[in-house]
N, C-alpha and C positions, 0 to 999 in steps of 0.2 A: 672524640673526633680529632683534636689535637695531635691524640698517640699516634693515629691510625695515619695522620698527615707524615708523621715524623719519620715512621716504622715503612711504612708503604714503598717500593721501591716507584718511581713515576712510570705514570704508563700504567700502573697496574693497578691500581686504588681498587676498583669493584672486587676486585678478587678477594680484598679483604672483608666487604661488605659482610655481616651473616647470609649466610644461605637462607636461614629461617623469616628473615627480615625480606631480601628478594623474594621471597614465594610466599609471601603474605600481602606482598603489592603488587604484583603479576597477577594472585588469583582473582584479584578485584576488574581486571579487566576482558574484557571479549575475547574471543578469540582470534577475532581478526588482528588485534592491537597487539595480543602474544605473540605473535608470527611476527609481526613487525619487529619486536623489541629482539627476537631469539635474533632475526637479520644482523644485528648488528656488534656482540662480540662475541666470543666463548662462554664467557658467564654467564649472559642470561639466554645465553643458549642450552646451556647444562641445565640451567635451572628451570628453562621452560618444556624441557625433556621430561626434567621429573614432575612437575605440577598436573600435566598432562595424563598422569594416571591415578590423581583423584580430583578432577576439577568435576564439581556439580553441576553444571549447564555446558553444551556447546552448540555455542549459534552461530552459523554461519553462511548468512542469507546473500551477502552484498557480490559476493562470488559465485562462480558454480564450480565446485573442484572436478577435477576427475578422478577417476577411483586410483591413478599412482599416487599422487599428492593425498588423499582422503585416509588411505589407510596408516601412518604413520603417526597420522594425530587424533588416530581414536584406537587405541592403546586398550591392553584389558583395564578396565576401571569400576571396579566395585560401586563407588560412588558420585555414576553418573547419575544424572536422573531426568535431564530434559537434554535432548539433541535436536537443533533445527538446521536445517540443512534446503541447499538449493539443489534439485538432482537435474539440471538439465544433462550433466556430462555422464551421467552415469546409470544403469540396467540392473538387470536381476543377477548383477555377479556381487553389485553392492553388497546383496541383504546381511550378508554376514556379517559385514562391518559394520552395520546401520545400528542394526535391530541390538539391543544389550538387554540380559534379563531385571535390571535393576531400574528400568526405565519405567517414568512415570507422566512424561511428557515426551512426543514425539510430532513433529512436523517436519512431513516433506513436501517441499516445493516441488512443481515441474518434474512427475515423473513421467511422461511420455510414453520413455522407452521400459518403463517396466512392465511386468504384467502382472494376471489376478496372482501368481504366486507370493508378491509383496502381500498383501491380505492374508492369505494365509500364513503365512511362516510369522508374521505380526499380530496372531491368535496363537500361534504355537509358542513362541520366545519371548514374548511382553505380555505377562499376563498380570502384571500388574500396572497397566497402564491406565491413567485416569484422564489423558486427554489426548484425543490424536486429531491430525490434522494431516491430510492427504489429495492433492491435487495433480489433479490430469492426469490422472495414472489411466496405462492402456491408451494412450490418444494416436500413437505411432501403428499405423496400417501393419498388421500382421498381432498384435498383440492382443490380449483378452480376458475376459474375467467371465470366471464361473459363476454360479449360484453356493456351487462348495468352499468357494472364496471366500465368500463374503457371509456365509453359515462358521466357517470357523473361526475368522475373525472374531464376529459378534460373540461364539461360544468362550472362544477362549480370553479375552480381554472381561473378563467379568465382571470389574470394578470401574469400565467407562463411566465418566461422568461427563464426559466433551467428544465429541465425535463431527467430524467434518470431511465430506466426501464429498469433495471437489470434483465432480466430472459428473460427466453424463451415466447414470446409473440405466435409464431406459434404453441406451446403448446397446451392453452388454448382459445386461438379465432379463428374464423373460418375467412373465405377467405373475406365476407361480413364486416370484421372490419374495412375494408380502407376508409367504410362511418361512423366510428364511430371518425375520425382524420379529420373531417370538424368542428367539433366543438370546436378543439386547440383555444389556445390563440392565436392575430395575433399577440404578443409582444415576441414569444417564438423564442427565438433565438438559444438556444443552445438544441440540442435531442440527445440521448445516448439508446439505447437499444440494452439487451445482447442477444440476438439473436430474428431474424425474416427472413424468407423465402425470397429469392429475388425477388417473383413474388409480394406477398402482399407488399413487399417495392416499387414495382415501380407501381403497383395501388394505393397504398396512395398517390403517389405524382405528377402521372399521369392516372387520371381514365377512363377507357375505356370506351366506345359506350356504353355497356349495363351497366355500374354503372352511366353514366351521366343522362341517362333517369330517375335512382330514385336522383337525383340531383334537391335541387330548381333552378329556377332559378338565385337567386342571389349567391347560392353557384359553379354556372358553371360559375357566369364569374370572380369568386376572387381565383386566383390561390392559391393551395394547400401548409399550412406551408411557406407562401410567405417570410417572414422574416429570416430563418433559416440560421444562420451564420458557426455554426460547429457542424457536424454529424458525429457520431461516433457509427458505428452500425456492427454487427457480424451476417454477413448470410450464408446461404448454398452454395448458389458457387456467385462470385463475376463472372457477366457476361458482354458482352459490353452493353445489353440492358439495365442493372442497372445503366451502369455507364455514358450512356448517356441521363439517364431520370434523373439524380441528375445534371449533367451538364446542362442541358436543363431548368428544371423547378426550382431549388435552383437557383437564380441570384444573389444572395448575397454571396454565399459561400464562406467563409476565412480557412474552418478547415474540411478537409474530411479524415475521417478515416474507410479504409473498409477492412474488415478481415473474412474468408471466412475457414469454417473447414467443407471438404468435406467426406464424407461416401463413395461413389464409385465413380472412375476415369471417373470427367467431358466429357461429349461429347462435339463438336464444338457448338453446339446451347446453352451452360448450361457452357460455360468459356470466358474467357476474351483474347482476343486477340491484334495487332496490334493496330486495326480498333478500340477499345475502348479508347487505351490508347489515339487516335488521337484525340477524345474527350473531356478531361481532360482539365479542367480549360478553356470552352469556353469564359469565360467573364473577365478571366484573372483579376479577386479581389483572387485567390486562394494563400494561405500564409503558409498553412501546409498540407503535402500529406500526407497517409499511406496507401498502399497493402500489405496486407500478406497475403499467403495463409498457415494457418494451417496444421501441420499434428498429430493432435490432434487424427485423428479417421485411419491415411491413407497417407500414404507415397506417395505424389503426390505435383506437380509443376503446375507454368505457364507455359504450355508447350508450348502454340498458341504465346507467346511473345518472340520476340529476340530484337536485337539491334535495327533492324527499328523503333520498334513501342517506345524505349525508346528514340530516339534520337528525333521522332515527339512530343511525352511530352516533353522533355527537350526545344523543341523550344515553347512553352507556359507557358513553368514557370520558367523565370530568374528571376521572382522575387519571390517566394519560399524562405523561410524562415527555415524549416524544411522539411525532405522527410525520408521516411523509405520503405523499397521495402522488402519482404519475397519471397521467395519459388521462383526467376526469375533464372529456370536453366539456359535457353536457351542466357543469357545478358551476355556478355563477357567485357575484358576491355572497350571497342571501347565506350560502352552504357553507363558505370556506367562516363567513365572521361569525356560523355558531359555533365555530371549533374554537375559535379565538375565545368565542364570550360563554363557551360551554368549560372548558379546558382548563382551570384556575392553576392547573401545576405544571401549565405545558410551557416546557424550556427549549424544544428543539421543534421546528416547523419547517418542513420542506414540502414544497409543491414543485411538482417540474408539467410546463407541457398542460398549464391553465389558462386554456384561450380564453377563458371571458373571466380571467381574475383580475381587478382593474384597482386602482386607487383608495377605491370605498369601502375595500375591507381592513383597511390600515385609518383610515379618518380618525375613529375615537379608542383606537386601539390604548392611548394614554389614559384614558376612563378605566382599563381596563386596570386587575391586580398581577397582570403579568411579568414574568420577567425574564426575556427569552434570552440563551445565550446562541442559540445558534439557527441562523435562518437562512434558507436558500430557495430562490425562489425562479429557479432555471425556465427558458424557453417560455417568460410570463410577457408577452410582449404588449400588452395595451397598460404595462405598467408606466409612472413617470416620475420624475424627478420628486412628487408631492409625497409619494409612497416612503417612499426613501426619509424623507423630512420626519414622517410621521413614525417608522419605523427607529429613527434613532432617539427616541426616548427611550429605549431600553438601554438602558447604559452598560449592562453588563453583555452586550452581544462579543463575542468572542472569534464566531464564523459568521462571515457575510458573504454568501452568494449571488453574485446576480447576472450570471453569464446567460449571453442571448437578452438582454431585455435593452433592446436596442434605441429605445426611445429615452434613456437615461442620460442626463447629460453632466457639466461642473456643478452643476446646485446638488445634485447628487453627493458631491466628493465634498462643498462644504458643510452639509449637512454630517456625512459619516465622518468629518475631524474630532468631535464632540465623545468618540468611544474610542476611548483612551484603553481601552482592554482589547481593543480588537487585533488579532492573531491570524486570521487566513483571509482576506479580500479578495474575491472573486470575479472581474469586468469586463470578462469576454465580451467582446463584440458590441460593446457599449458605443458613445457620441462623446467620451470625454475629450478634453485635448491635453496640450503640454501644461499648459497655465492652470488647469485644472487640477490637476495632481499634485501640484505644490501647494494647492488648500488644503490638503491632506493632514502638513503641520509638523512640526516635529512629537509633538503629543502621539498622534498616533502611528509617526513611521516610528518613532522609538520601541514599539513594542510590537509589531508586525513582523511575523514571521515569513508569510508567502502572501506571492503578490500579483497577481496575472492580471493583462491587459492583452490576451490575445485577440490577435482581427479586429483591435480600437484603432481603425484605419488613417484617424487624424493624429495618431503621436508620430513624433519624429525622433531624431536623436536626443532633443533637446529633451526628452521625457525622463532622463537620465538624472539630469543638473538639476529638475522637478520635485526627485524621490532624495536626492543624497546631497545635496550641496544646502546648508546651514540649518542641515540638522544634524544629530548625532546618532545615524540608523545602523547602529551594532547589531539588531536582533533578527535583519532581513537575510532569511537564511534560502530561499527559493522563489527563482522574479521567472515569468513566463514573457518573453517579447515574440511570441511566434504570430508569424502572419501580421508583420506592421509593414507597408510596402515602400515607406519614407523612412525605415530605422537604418542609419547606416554604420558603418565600421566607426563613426565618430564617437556614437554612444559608448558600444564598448572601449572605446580608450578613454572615453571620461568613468565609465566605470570601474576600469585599472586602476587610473587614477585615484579613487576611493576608497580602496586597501579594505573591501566589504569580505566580509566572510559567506559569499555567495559559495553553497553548496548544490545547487541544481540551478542549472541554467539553460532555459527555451529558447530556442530560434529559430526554428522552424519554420520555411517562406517567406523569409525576409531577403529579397533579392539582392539588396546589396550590402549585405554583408558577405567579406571575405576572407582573405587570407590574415591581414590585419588584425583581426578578430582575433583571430585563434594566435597569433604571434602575442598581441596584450596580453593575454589571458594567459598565457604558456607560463612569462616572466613576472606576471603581479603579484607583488609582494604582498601579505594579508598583513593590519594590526602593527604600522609601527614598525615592520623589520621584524616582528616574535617571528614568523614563521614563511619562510622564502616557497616561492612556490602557487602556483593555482591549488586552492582549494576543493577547485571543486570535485565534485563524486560525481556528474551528470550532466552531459554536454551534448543536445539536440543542436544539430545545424543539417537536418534534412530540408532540401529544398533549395539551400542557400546557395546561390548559383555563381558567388564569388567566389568557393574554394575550389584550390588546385593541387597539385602537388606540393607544393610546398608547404601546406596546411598537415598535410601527414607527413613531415619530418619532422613538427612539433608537437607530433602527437605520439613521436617513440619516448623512450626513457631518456633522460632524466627527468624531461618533462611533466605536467601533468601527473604525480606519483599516486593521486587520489580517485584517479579518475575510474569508476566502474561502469558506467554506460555513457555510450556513446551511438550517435544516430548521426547518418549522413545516406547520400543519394546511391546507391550502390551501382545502378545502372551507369552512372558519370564515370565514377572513381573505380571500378571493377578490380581493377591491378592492384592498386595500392591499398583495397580494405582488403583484398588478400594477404597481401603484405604485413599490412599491422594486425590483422588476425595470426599470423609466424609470431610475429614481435612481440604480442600482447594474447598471447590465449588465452585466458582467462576476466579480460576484457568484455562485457558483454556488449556485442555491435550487431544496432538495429538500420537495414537499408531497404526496408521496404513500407517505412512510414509508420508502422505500430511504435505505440507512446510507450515512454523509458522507465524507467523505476518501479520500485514495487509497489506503490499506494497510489500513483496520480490521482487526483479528486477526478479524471475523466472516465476511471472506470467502472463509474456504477451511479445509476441513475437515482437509487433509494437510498437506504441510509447507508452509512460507511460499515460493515458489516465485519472488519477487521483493523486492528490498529497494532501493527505488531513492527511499530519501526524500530531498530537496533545503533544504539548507541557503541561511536567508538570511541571508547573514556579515554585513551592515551591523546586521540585527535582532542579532544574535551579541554584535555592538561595542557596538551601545546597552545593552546588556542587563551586560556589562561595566564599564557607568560612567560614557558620556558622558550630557550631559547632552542631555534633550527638550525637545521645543517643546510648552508648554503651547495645547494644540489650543482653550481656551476655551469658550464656552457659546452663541455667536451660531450661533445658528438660526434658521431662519424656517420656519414652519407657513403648509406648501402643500399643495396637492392630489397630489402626490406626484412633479410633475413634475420639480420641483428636487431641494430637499431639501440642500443646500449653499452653504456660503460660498464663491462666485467667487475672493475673495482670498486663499482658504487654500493651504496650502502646506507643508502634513507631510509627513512619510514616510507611506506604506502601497504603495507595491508601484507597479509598471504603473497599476491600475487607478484613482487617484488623476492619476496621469501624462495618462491617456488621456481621465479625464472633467472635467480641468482647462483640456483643452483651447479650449473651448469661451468658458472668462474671460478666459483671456490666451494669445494665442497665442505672445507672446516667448518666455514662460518655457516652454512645452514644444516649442520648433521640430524638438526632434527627432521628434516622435510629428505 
């Protein structure tokens, strides 16, 4: 190192770096974070050139590129083999850059605008693909998917082991598709689709008299999707007939997740009763349940099920591992505590939407050999503060949910201080106050990751100086304050003041918050000075009736470098999200009230059914220690076309990479 200082002309040191040495710490990072780093000289611009046509994964969810930016950094590359990608900006011109023949995992986000051609050409050019993952495809009016689609897909992918089809299948295939699901890989173990009819789900996996006659012979005697280990599928109404044709003909099954969002109130032939649940887990391999019944379209229950029919499940699955139950009005204590005192291995327990679940199935839950790490128990409202008490004898809880259970109040919070592992706190709409939150303790804000009090109508700003003042809360990485109607601009400047490393941040319906706001937040420094700049990736302030203009001149560059979603009133502000939509395309901006990011715990009533958050390791390192580049305060006040310094040159992802293009072409040659 010494030579290299002495020898080096200044100014130039990396250049002497090895090459070999650069592209052996470049390829440890994401893709987002390579875009970042190539931003910034020649060198690892060159070098992020070359790594680019052998890097093994490319993930890139937190953006959505469009296909001019997309094709330059997916290069021929022999030794790709997972590509994840967000398609909202891009169509069926993509496919050819998508689809690579060496691929063996593929996820695409938000394909809209593509159509059934994706399916096909992804049977024809990946045929060695072992997991796919595919959503919304065909959702945009004019677009469509065959039956030949979705035949050559399954033909040609022969070694699927993961399949996930994300959309409405009964959409676009007609009733005759259930012979287009003989041609599955037999290695397909894991199947996920976002909706299908319950009649065409139990002729796919049980074909009637009249589809067996167009049946070869060898395909009537090889049972249908024979291998299938965990299903996970969203139909019209969840009936017994459904759910004893997946008992019946899945014999392997470890993972069933059935969730069911109806349009009009089920009749006895078209819902789920006793008599189904009594078929549940015939072969007893089952290790995770979920029933929910949605009320997405229609305020409606399992009406046909009471305690009988859960106590006859419970006596088939003591060994369940996880269980999540929606919409069971009619289940009282008596049902949910034989799951408790049935269940000896059950770690994960979610009820949402148990009107008569009350106190008493938590009393001697400590008698019990459990030990849950994850519990949510949404929309349980005759629950109370005693529940809670009794619930924290599981020391090792990890998820605590308890949004909507509105009779919960501080004996609540000093009770849950005592779980010292706890990781996601959930108190929507709770009775807590400010004073209550600060029993919280520093035991367990030191290791709390996400933190929601939406609609806790009695916190104020003071709920702030509750959570972060004399403790040491390093690891709160997402606080929700949306809909608190006393939280004011005050909280966030005491939470500037905190130097947290808040990465998603909620405010949605907080009246007065305003401009204020969004100025702290622009300039707060994270950790000490290591790293100038807002942190955050995720910034809701829909509703907030204190931003104005001036709120989006802090929201062009140099500001906010991290930031990927962003929610605000559209109808208010019209001009200027136009504006920063110019400044920021690739920015994703929500103005019509749907929630931000890709996982929110608000979007799914059952179990979490994906977890594919992506880490940015350079973000990870800065956050570590190294030192930042002070981003500065040179701006210029335009009409929204700019909104940036040409010569800047920070990190923030891709999307800094891609619209720097435009100042200096040297420095991003690779984009």
């Amino acid at each position: 190192m010494e030579m290299t200082k002495s020898t080096a002309p200044e100014g130039q040191t990396l250049e002497y770096l090895p090459s070999v040495l650069l592209a052996s710490i470049m390829t440890k990072l994401d893709v987002s974070s390579i875009c970042s780093v190539a931003s910034t000289c020649k060198t690892f611009n060159a070098c992020a050139s070359q790594i680019l046509s052998f890097l093994p994964n490319f993930h890139l969810i937190d953006i959505a590129p469009p296909m001019k930016q997309l094709t330059p950094l997916l290069p021929t590359n022999p030794y790709l083999k997972s590509i994840r990608v967000d398609c909202k900006r891009l169509d069926d011109k993509a496919i050819d850059c998508l689809l690579k023949p060496s691929l063996e995992e593929l996820y695409l986000y938000n394909c809209e605008d593509f159509s059934g051609k994706l399916l096909s050409r992804i049977g024809f050019q990946c045929s060695n693909l072992k997991s796919l993952y595919l959503g919304l495809v065909a959702e945009k009016r004019g677009r469509s998917i065959w039956v030949s689609d979705l035949e050559e897909l399954l033909c040609g992918c022969s070694e699927l082991e993961s399949l996930s089809l994300m959309f409405d299948i009964s959409m676009f295939l007609p009733d005759h598709s259930a012979l287009a699901w003989t041609l599955a890989s037999p290695n397909l173990v894991n199947l996920e689709i976002g909706e299908i009819s319950s009649i065409l789900m139990s002729e796919i996996l049980s074909p009637t008299a009249e589809r067996q006659q167009q049946l070869l012979p060898s395909e009537m005697r090889t049972p249908m999707l024979p291998n299938i280990q965990k299903l996970c599928i969203t139909v019209d109404y969840v009936t017994d007939t459904l759910v004893g044709t997946i008992s019946e003909c899945l014999l392997n099954l470890t993972h069933l997740d059935l969730q069911d969002t109806p349009v009009i109130e089920p009749n006895s032939s078209f819902d789920l009763s006793n008599s189904g649940l009594q078929r549940i887990n015939q072969h007893g391999r089952l290790k995770h349940l979920s029933l929910v019944r949605s009320q997405q379209y229609l305020r409606t229950y399992f009406r046909r099920v009471n305690d009988l029919g859960i106590l006859y499940m419970a006596d088939k699955c003591s060994n369940m591992e996880s269980i999540s139950l929606g919409g069971f009005c009619r289940v009282t204590d008596s049902g949910f505590r034989a799951i408790l005192h049935s269940c000896a291995n059950l770690q994960k327990l979610r009820v949402s939407r148990g009107t008569q679940l009350t106190d008493l199935v938590f009393h001697d839950i400590s008698a019990t050999s459990l030990s849950l790490t994850n519990v949510s128990l949404r929309w349980c409202n005759l629950l109370t503060d005693h529940a809670v008490v009794c619930l924290a004898y599981n020391m090792d809880l990890n998820v605590l949910d308890l949004r909507e259970c509105r009779h919960l109040g501080d004996e609540s919070l000093k009770a849950i201080s005592v779980l010292l592992k706890l990781k996601t706190l959930l108190l929507d709409g709770s009775d807590i106050t400010d004073t209550g939150l600060s029993y919280l303790g520093e035991g367990v804000l030191s290791s709390l990751t996400s933190l929601s009090v939406r609609g806790c109508r009695k916190l104020t700003y003071k709920c702030i100086s509750s959570i972060f003042e004399g403790s040491s809360v390093r690891s709160l990485q997402n606080l929700d304050l949306s809909y608190l109607p006393n939280f004011s601009d005050n909280g966030i400047l005491l939470l500037a003041k905190t130097r947290a490393r808040i990465i998603e941040l909620r405010m949605r319906g907080c009246p007065l918050i305003g401009d204020s706001s969004v100025m702290a937040l622009a300039s707060m420094q994270v950790e000490d000075g290591w790293w100038h700049g807002s942190s955050l990736r995720l910034m809701d302030l829909y509703e907030c009736r204190g931003i104005t203009q001036l709120s989006f001149r802090w929201l062009k560059k140099p500001y906010f470098p991290r930031l990927r979603w962003f929610g605000v009133t559209g109808s208010i502000n019209a001009v200027m999200v136009e504006a920063l939509k110019r400044s920021r395309p690739l920015l994703h901006i929500a103005c019509r009230g749907e929630e931000l990011g890709i996982c929110h715990w608000d979007s799914s009533e059952g179990l979490y059914r994906h977890d594919r958050e992506e880490v940015d390791e350079l973000e990870q390192w800065l956050l570590e220690g190294e030192n930042g580049t002070d981003y500065g305060t040179d701006f210029e006040n335009d009409d929204g076309e700019g909104g940036m310094n040409e010569d800047y040159e920070g990190e923030g992802g891709p999307e800094i990479a891609v619209e720097i293009n435009n100042g200096d072409d040297e420095m991003v040659e690779l984009l």
